[in-house]
N, C-alpha and C positions, 0 to 999 in steps of 0.2 A: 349772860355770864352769871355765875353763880358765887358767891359772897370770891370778897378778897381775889378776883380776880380768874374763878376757877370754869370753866365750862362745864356741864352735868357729865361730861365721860372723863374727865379731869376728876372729877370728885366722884365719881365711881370707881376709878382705877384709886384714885389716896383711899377711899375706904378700905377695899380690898387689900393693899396692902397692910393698911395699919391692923386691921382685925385678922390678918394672916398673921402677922408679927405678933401683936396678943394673945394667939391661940398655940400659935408653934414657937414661939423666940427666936425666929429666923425668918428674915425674908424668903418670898417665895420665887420661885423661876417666873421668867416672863412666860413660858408658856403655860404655868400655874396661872397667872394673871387671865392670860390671851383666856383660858375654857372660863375662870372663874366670871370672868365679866364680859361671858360670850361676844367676842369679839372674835368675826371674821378671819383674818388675818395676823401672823406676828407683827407685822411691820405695823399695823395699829396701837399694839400697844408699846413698841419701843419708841413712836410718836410720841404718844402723851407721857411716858417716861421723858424724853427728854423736856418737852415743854416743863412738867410738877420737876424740872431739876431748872431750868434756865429761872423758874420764877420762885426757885430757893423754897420749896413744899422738900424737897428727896436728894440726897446725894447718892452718886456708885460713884465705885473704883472700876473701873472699864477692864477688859477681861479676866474678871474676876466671879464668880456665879454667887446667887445668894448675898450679893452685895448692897442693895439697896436697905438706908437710914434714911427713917424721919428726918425733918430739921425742924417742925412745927417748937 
């Protein structure tokens, strides 16, 4: 594990997000996430989405796109 509880694909998915959200002011699609952080499958990264939300790192509004905020 990696500081504060995060696994290394945990804390490669919150960077990507966060420096997507710095560079555009909106979060990005999960499957902006999925190529950015070449990951295999969708269903990988809506895993570790839910994890960096159950451990309060991200919230989303559930069928909503472009939803995901920080909570750091």
């Amino acid at each position: 594990m990696l500081g504060r509880g995060l696994t290394r694909k945990q804390k490669e998915v919150l960077d990507y997000i966060r420096n997507y959200i710095e560079a555009n002011s909106h979060a990005p699609y999960l499957r902006e996430i999925q190529e950015g952080c070449n990951f295999a499958s969708y269903r990988s990264v809506f895993d570790k989405l839910i994890s960096l939300e159950k451990k309060g790192y991200i919230s989303r509004k559930l069928n909503k796109h472009r939803s995901i905020s920080l909570e750091e």
